[in-house]
C-alpha positions in Angstrom: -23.6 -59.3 -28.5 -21.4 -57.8 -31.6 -24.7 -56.1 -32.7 -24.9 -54.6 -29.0 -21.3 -53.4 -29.1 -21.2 -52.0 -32.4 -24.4 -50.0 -31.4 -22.8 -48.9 -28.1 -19.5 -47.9 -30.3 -21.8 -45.7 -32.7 -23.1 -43.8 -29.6 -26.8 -46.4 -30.0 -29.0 -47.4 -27.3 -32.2 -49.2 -27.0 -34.2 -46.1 -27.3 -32.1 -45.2 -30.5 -31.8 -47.4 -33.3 -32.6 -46.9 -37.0 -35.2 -49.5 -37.3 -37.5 -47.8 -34.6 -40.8 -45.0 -35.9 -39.0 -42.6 -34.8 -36.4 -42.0 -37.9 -39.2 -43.1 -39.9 -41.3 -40.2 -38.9 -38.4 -37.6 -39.4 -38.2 -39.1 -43.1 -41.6 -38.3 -43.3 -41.5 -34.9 -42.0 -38.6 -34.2 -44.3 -40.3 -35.8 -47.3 -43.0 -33.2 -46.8 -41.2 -30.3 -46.5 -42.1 -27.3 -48.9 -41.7 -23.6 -49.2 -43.8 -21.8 -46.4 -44.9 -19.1 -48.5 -46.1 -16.6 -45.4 -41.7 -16.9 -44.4 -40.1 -15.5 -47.1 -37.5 -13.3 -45.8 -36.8 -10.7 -48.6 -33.2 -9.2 -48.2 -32.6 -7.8 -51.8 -31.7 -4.4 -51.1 -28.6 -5.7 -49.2 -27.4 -8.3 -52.1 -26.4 -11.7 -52.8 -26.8 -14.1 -49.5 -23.5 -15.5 -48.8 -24.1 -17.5 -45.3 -27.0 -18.6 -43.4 -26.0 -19.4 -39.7 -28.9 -20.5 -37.0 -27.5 -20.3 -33.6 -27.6 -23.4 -31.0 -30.7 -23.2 -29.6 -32.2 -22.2 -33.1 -34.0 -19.0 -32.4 -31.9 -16.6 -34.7 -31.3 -17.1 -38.4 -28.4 -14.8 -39.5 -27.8 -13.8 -42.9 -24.4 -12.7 -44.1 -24.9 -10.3 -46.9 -23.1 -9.2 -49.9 -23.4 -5.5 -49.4 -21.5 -5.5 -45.9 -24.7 -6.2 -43.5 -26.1 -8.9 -41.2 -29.7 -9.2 -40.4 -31.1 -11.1 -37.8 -34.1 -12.8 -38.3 -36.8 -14.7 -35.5 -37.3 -18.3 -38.0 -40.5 -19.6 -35.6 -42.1 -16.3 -36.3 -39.8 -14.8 -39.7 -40.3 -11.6 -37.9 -37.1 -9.5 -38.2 -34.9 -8.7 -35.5 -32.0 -6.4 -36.2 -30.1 -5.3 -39.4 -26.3 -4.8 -38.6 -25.9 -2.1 -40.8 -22.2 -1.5 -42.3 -21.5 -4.2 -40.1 -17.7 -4.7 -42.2 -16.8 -2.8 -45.2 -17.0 -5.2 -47.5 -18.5 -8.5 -48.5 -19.6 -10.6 -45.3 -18.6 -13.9 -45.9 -19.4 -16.3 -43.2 -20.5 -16.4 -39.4 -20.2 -18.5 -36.8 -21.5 -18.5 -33.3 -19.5 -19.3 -30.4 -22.4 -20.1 -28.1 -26.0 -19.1 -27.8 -25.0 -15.4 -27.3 -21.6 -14.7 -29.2 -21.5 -14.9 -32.7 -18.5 -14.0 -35.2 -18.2 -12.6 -38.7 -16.0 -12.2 -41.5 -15.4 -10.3 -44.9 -13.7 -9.3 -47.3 -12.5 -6.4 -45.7 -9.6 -9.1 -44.3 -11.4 -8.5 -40.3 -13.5 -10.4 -38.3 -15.8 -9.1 -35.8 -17.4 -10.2 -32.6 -21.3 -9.9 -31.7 -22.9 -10.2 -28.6 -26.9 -10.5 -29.3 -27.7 -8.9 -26.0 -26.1 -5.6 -27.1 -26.1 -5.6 -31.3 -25.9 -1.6 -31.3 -21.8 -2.2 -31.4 -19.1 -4.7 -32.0 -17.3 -6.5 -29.0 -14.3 -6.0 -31.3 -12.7 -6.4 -34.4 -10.1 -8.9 -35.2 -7.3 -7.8 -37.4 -4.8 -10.1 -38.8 -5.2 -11.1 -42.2 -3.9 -9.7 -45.4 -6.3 -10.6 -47.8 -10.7 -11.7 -47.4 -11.3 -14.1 -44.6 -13.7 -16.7 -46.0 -14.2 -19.0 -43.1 -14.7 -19.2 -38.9 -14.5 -22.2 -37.1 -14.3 -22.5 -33.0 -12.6 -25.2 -30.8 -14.7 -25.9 -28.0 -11.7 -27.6 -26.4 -9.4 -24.7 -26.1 -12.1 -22.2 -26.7 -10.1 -20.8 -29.7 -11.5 -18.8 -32.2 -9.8 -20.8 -36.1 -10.0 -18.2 -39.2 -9.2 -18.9 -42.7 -8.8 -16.5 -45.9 -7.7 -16.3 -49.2 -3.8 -14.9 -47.9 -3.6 -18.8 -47.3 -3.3 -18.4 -43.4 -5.0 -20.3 -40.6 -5.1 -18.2 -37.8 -6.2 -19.0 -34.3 -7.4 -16.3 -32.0 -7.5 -15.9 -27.9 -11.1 -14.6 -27.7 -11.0 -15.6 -24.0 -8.8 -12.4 -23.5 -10.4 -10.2 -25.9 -10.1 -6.1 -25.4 -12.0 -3.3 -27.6 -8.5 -3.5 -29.7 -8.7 -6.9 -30.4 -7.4 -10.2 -29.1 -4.1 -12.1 -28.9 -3.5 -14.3 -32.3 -1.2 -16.2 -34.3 -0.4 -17.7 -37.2 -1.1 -21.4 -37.1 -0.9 -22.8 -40.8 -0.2 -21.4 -44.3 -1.0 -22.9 -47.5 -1.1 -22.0 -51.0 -4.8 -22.0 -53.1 -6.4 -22.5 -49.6 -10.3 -22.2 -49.9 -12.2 -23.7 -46.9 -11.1 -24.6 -43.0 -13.1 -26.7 -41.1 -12.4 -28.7 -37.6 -13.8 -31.7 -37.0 -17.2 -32.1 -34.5 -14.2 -33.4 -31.8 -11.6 -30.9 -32.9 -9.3 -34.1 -33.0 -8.4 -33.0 -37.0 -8.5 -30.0 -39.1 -9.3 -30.0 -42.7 -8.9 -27.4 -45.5 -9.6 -27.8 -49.2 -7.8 -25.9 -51.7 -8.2 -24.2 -55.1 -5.9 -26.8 -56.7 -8.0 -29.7 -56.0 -5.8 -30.6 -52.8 -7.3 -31.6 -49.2 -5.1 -31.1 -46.5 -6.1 -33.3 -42.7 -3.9 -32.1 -39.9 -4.3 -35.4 -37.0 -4.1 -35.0 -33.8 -4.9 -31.8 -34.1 -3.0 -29.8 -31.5 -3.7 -25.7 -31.9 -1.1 -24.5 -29.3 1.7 -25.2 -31.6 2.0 -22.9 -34.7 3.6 -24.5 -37.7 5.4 -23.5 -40.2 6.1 -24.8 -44.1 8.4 -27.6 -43.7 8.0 -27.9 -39.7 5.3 -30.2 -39.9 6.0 -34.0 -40.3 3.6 -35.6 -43.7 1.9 -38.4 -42.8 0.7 -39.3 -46.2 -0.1 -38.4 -49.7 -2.2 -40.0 -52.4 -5.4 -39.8 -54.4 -8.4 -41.3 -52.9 -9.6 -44.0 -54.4 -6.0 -44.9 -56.8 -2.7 -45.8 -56.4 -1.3 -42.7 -57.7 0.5 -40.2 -55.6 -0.1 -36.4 -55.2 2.7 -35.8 -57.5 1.5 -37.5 -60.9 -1.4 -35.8 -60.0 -0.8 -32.2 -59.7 0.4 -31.2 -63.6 -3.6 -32.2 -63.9 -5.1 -29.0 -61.8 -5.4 -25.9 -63.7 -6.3 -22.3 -62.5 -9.5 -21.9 -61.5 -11.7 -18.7 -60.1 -14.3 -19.4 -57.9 -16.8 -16.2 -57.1 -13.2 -14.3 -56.4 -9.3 -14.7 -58.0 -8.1 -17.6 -56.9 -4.3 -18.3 -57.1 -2.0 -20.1 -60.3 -1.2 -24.2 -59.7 2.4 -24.5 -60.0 3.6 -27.1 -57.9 1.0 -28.3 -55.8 0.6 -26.9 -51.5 4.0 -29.4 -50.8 7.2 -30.2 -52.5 9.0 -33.2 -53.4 11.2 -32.7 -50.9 9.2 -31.9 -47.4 7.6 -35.2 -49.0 10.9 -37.5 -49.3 11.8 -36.4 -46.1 8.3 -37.7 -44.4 8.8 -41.1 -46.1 11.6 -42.0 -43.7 9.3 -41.2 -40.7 9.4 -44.1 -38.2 7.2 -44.7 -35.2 3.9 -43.2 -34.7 2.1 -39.9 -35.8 2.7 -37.0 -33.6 0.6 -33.8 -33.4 -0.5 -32.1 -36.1 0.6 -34.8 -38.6 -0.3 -33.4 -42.1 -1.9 -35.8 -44.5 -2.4 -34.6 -48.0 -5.2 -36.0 -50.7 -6.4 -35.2 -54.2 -9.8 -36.6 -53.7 -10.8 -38.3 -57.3 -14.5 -37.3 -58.2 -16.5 -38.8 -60.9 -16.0 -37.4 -64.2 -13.4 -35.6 -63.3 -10.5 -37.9 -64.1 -7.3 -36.3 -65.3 -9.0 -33.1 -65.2 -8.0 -30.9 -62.1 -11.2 -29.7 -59.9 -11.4 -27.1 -57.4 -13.0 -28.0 -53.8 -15.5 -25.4 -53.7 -17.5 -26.1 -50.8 -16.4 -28.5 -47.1 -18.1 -29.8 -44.7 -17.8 -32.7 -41.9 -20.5 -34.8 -40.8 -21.8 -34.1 -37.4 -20.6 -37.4 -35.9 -17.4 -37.0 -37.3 -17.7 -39.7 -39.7 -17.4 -38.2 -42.9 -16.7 -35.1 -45.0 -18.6 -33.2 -47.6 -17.3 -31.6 -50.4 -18.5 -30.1 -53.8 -16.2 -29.3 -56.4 -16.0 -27.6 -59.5 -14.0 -29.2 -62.8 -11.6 -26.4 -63.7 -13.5 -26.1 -67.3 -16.1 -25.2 -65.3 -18.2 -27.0 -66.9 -19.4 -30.1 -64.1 -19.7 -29.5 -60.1 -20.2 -32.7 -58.3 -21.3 -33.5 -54.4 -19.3 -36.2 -52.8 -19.6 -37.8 -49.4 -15.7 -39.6 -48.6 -15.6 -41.5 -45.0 -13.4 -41.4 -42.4 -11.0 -44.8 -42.4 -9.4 -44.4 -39.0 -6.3 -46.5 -37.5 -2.8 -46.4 -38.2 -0.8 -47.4 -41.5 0.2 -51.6 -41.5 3.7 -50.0 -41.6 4.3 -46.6 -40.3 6.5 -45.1 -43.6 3.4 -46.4 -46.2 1.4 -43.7 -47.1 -2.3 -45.0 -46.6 -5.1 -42.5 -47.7 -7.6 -42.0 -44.4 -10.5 -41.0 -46.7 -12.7 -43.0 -49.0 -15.4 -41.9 -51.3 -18.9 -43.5 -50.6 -21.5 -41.5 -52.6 -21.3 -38.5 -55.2 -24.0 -36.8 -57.5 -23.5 -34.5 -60.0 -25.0 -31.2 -59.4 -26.8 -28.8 -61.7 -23.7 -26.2 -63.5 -25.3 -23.1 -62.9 -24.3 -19.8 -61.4 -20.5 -20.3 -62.5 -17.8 -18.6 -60.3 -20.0 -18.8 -57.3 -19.4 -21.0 -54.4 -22.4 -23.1 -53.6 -22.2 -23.8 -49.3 -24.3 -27.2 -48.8 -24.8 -28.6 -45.4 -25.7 -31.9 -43.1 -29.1 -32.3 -41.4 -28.5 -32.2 -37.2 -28.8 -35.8 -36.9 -25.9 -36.1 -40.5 -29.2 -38.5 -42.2 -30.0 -35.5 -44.9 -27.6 -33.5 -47.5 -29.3 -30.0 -48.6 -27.4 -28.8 -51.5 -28.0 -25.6 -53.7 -29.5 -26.7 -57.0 -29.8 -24.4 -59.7 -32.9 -21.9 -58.5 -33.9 -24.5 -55.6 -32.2 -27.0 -53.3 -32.1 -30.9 -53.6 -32.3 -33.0 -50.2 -30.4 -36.0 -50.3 -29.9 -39.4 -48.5 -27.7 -42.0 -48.4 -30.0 -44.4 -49.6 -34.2 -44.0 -50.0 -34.7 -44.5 -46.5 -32.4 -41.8 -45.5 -30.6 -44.4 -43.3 -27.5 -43.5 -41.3 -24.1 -43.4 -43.2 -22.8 -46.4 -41.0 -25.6 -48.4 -41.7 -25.2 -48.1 -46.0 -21.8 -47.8 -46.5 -21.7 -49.2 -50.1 -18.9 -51.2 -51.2 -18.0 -49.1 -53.9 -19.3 -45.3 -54.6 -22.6 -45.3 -54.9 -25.5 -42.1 -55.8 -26.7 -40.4 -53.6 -30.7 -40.5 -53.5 -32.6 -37.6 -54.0 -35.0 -37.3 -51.5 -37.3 -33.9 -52.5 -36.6 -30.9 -54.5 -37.7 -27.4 -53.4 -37.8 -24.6 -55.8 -38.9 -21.3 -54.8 -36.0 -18.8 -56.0 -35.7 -16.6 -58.8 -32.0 -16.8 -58.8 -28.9 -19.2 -58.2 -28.8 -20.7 -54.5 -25.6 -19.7 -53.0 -25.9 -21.4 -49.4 -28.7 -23.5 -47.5 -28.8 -24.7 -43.8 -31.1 -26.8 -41.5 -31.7 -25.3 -38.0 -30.3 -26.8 -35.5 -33.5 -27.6 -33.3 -36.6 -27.6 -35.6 -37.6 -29.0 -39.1 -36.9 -26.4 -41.2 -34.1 -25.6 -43.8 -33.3 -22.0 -44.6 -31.6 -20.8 -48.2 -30.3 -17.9 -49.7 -29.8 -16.9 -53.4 -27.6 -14.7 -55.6 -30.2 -12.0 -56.1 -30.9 -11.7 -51.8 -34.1 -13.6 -51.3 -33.9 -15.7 -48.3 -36.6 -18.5 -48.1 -37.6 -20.9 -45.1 -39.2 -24.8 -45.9 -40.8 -26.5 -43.0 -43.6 -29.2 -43.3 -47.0 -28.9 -44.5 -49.8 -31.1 -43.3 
């Protein structure tokens, strides 16, 4: 009966469970995966790859270039569809699409523009709000908001629901110092950003109708990960540190002392937008300050995925932390909502470049960028669900295959959504598909 409920509670059924062919199979598929030579999508004239983004129903592979273009590319067929020439002015960073149709970009020429595949010859619009290169698009399916990130240190949400050709309505929602990488939760119930500093930030309860402002929001709690220390004896440990573009000087950490003394007398519950605020601790980098390079979230929610870089810049690391939900035992002790379950040191290459991994669809597989190739990774050798190998300490994670087929540094990697395939993208502009071989 427990066994039942704890299924039921993981979203299980009897025609879904872990010790069925079926995952077995998918291992299998995954474990043969190689390079499909007659896919190589060559991009080199338009520079380093940036982002790969496959839309929902997985029949478009974009590629966010370095030398302001997106191409569009059929990944059944690697036939290409449409180059978006001088689509910004500057480096496109990231894209995101909003449904099968929409899609959004952003660069480093501080806009964001909207696509509508049915009609690529012009923009929907462009998006103007940010004073310095926009790095990152997320999109709240609840609210249908449009959640942008750049290196000014603003979060800004956008009402793409009421878009004109000048734009749409907008606001600032969150600033923070060093900021790197945004990303919502599968259940937009939480917003995460890392930071240049080594500092992850978790807004709960995540409510993006009310703007905040530096010393509105109430501090849940702040702490390292996996130690007793608090954010404070931890900070004088994280250097400067540039990351593929300038990032900011560490002072004094995102928070001060004070916004933090004042949260400690918080009584009662949490209330929207409840700011918690960690310095993840990653292996071998004790004492020494790290930059979170790279963030992503599980697709079930359960867990977040980060890369970092030691500020010598001399290690980069991969580390899976999970989700511990519930409330504090009492409401004014600072309890730290993340915990770190696996980690693997990753090959130092390509310094100053942000490496972008990625979860499989179903969250079983890693794919990280690894030196001139990618590594896929499991949980354990079975590549067994995160809830069903949660180790009692940290653990490695298990490499599963390696695929080498660049010339140059892997910058950013992606599974489609809908087949078994992985696309990746490397410093010099080669993009290359993997898929099974029987």
């Amino acid at each position: 009966l427990f066994g039942w409920l704890r299924g039921r509670c993981l979203g299980r059924s009897a025609a879904v469970d872990p010790a069925r062919d079926t995952f077995g199979a998918m291992t299998g598929l995954y474990g043969s995966i190689q390079p499909a030579d007659s896919v190589y999508l060559s991009t080199r004239t338009h520079g380093a790859v940036f982002n790969l983004e496959y839309s929902p129903d997985g029949s478009v592979l974009t590629v966010a270039c370095e030398q302001t273009e997106v191409l569009l590319f059929d990944p059944i067929s690697s036939k290409h569809i449409k180059t978006l020439s001088e689509a910004h002015e500057d480096c496109v960073n990231n894209i995101r699409f909003l449904d099968n149709r929409l899609f959004a970009t952003c660069s480093d020429d501080t806009t964001i523009a909207l696509w509508d595949l049915r009609k690529l010859n012009t923009k929907v619009c462009t998006l103007h709000g940010h004073t310095s290169w926009v790095k990152n698009i997320e999109y709240d399916t609840n609210t249908r908001l449009l959640v942008t990130s750049g290196f000014d240190g603003n979060v800004i949400i956008w009402d793409t629901n009421r878009c004109t050709e000048d734009g749409c309505p907008h606001k600032k929602f969150f600033h923070t110092r060093f900021l790197m990488r945004m990303r919502l939760t599968p259940d937009c119930s939480k917003m995460l950003i890392s930071t240049s500093s080594g500092y992850l930030l978790i807004l709960h309860d995540l409510d993006l109708n009310k703007s905040l402002e530096v010393g509105s929001y109430p501090i849940l709690r702040a702490r390292r990960t996996t130690s007793s220390s608090d954010i404070t004896s931890s900070s004088g440990s994280s250097g400067p540190r540039a990351v593929g573009s300038p990032c900011h000087q560490n002072d004094s950490g995102p928070l001060s002392e004070k916004h933090m003394s004042r949260s400690s007398q918080r009584e009662g519950g949490s209330p929207r937008n409840s700011l918690e605020v960690l310095t993840p601790e990653v292996p071998g980098e004790r004492d020494r300050g790290n930059c979170i390079t790279s963030l992503q979230l599980h697709p079930k929610g359960w867990a977040t995925l980060l890369r970092c870089s030691s500020n010598r810049d001399d290690q980069e690391w991969t580390c899976v932390y999970e989700f511990q939900e519930g409330a504090p035992v009492r409401p004014v002790s600072p309890r730290c909502s993340l915990r770190l379950t696996h980690c693997i040191e990753e090959a130092n290459v390509g310094r100053g470049y942000i490496k972008e991994l990625c979860f499989s669809p179903d969250g079983r597989m890693i794919s990280s960028p690894h030196g001139f190739g990618i590594r896929l990774l499991g949980f354990d050798a079975h590549c067994s669900e995160l809830v069903d190998c949660l180790p009692k300490e940290a653990s490695p994670l298990k490499e599963i295959r390696s695929l080498y087929s660049h010339n140059d540094v892997v910058l950013t990697t992606k599974f489609s959504p809908t087949h078994c395939q992985i696309a990746s993208g490397c410093l010099s502009g080669r993009v290359s598909l993997y898929q099974p071989k029987f």
